[in-house]
N, C-alpha and C positions, 0 to 999 in steps of 0.2 A: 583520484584514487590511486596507491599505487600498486605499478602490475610484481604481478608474483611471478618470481623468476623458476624457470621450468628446469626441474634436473634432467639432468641427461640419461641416456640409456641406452643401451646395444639397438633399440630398436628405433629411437629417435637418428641416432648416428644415420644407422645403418641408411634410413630415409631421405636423409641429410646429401647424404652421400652420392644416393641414386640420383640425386635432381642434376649430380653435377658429374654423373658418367663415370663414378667410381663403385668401386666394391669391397666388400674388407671379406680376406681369404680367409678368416673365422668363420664365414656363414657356412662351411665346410660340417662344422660340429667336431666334436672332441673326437670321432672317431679316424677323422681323417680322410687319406686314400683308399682303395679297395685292396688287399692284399692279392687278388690276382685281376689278372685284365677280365673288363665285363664288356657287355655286348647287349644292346636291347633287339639286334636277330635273334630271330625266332626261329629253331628246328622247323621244317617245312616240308613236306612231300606236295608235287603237282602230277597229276594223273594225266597221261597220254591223251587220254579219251577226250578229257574234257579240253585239252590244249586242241586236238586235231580239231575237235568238232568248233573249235572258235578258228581255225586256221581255214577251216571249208568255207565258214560261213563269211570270214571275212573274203575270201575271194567272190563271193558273191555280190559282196555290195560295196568293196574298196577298190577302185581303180589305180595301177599305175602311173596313169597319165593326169591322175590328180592328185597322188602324195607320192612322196620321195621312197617310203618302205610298204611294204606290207608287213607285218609284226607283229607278234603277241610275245608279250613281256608278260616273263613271270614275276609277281610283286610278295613279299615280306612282308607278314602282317603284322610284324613288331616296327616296321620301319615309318608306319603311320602315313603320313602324306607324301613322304619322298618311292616313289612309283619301281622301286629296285629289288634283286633277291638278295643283295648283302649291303652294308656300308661301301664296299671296296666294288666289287664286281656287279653286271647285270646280264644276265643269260633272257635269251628270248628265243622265239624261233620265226622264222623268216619262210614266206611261201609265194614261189613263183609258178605259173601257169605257163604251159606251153604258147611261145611267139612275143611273151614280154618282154620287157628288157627295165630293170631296175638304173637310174638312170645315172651316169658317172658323177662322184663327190669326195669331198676329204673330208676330215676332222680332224680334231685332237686326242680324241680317245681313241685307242687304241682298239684291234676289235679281230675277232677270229670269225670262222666259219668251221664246222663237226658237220659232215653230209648225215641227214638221218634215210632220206627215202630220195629216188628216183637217181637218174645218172644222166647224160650228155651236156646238161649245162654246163655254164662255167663262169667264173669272176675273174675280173683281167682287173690287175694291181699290177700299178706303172705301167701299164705297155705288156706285162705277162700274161699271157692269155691260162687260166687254169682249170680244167676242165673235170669235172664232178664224178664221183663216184661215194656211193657211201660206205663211211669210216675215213674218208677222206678228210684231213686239216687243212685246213688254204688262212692264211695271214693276212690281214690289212694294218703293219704297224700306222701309228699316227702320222697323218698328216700324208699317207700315200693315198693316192686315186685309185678309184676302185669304180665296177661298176659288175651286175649281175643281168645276165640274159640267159633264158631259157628259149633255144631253135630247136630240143628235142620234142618228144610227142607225148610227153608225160609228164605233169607236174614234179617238181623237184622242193623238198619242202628239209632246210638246214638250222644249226643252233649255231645262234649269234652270241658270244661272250664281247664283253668289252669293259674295261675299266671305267666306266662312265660317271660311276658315283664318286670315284676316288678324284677324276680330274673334273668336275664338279664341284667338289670338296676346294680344293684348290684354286677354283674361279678362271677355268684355263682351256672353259667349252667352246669351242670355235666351228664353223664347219664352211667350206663353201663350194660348187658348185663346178662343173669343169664347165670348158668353152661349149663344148659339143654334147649330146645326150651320152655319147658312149664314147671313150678314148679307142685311137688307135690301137689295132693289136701289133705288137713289135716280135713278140717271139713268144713259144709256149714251154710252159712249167715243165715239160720234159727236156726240153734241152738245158735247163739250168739246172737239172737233176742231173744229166749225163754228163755236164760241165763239170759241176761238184764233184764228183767222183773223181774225175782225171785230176782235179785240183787239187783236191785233200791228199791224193797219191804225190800229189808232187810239192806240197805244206803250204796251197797257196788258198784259202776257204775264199768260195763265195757269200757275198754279202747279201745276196737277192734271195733267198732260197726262202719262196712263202707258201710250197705248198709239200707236203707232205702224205703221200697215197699211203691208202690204207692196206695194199697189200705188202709194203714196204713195213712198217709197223705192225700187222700181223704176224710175218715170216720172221721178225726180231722177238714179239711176244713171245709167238709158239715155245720158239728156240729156248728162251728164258725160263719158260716152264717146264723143258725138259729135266731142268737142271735144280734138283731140289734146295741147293744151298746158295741157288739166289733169290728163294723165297722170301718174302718182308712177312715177320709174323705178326705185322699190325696192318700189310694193304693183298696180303697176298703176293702174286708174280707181278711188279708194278714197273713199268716203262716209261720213264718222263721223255718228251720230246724235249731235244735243244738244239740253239740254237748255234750251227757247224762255226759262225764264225766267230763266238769268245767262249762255246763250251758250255755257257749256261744256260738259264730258261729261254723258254719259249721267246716271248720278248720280259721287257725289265719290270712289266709290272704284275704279269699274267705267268704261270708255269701249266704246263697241260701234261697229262697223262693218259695212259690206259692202264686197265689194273685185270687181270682174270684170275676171277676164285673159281677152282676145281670144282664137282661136283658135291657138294654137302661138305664145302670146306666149312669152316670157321674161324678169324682171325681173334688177335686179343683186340685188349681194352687200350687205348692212348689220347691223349686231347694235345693240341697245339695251338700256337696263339694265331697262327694264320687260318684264314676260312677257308670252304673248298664247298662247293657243288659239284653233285654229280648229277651224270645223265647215263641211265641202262642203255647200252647199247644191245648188249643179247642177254638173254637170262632171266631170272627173277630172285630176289633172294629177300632178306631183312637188313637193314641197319637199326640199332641199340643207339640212340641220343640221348643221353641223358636218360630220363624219365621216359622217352619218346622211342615205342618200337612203329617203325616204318614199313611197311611189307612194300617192295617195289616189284615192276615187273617191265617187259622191255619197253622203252619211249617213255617210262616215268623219271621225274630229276628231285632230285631235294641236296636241301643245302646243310651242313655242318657247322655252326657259325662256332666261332673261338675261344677257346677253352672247354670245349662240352668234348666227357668224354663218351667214344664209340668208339662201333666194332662194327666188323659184314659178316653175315652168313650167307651161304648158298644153300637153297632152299630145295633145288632140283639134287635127286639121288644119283642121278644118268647126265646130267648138261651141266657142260661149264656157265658162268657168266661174266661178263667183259662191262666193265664200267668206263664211263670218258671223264676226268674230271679235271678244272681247272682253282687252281689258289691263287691267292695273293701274297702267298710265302715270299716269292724276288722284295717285294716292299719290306716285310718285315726283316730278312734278312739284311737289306741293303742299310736298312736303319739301326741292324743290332739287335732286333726287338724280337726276332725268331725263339723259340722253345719248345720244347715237346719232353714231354715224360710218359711211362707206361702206368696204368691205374690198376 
């Protein structure tokens, strides 16, 4: 009998094709590209309460001496299975009990510390000993040893940022383990702040500088807000940290901030292609996302994800409120890919 020969079709191809590991960039459809950048983040507010009350409970039943963190990660319910609050970034927050000691390690991802509650602890990166207070920034870039102990008398409970999704993304997760539970302490984060100072007076920047007190970037806020014409009419009085020895962010893939809106300020409207999380440090107020109003108040964080436009209000008639927030703007500008417009 003879066989009847089968016409072809986009969708026999297309099948054709798959068995052998190709794809044809028509299955795109006639429409193409997205004409602006999209994002399956998802606008997000997490509530203090509920983060504390998982942060008490895990000291209860999570030991130190049988995992590496203690941690509650905040997850994206757009990002489905990958356990992160953006594509690029992941903010968590970390809680030590008095006489622990979080045990010394590196990685590849990069990774900060924002002190929210208690004070004497401290994290020693490289050999710097850096000792806690809140609003205090402390740096762990990648691939430096760190380690967290808490000898005061009070739990000490801080927010973790780390590029984890992005060097994930890249296949470049690595992590390992120091010789000893805790590295030696070599010197503390005040002398290389005191160092700094003499240095930059005389053009020579330190390269070690990972911790940043928060009465140092207070006393620079303040200052900033006295001065109405370096208000941002889209973050308020906003203060990026940088980093003293090339002048820019924080580190290269992370930028960190504080921002203080006046009492019953209101900013405009703006969207950028970079994302940002924030975390209330004081205050309470709203953010406008899109479709999505937020009421926050202090210890809550939500995330911004890329190209959605917003705004902050301050919701207190009488109190300022102070936000902590970090982006992943260093990546897109490094790649050109930065933008922003006002709406």
């Amino acid at each position: 009998m003879k066989s009847v020969a089968r016409s072809d079709s986009v969708a026999h191809l297309d099948g054709d094709m798959a068995e052998k590991n190709l794809s044809g960039y028509w299955r795109l459809g006639m429409e193409g590209l997205p004409q602006h950048p999209m994002t399956t983040v998802e606008p997000c507010l997490w509530k203090w309460t509920d983060i504390h009350e998982s942060l008490l409970r895990a000291g209860e039943v999570i030991s130190l001496e049988d995992s590496e963190r203690r941690v509650v990660r905040l997850v994206n319910p757009g990002l489905k299975a990958r356990p992160y609050a953006t594509h690029t970034l992941q903010i968590s927050f970390q809680y030590v009990k008095p006489g622990e000691n979080a045990r010394a390690h590196r990685h590849t991802p990069a990774a900060l510390r924002f002190v929210i509650q208690g004070k004497g602890a401290y994290t020693t990166v490289n050999g710097q000993q850096c000792v806690m207070e809140p609003g205090d920034l402390i740096l762990t870039p990648k691939l430096s040893w760190h380690d967290h102990s808490n000898e005061s008398a009070e739990p000490i409970v801080w927010l973790d940022g780390l590029d984890f999704p992005l060097v994930d993304a890249l296949h470049q997760v690595m992590q390992e383990r120091f010789s000893e539970r805790r590295q030696p302490i070599e010197k503390n984060s005040q002398e290389v702040i005191d160092q700094l100072g003499a240095s930059l007076r005389h053009g020579v920047p330190l390269a070690d500088l990972f911790h940043y007190k928060w009465r140092d970037a207070e006393q620079t806020l303040r200052a900033r807000a006295q001065s109405p014409a370096s208000k941002d009419r889209f973050d308020g009085y906003l203060l990026e940290y940088r980093n003293p020895l090339t002048g820019g962010p924080t580190m290269t893939t992370i930028q960190c901030a504080v921002q203080l809106l006046p009492a019953a300020d209101e900013t405009l409207t703006h969207r950028h292609t970079s994302t940002v999380i924030y975390h209330v440090f004081r205050g309470k107020g709203v953010t406008q996302i899109g479709d999505h109003r937020f009421e926050w108040e202090q210890g809550d964080s939500f995330v911004v994800p890329l190209w959605y436009a917003h705004r902050h209000s301050n919701r207190s008639t009488s109190e300022e409120a102070i936000l902590f927030s970090m982006s992943d703007a260093p990546v897109l500008k490094a790649l050109d890919l930065y933008r922003e417009e006002a709406c």
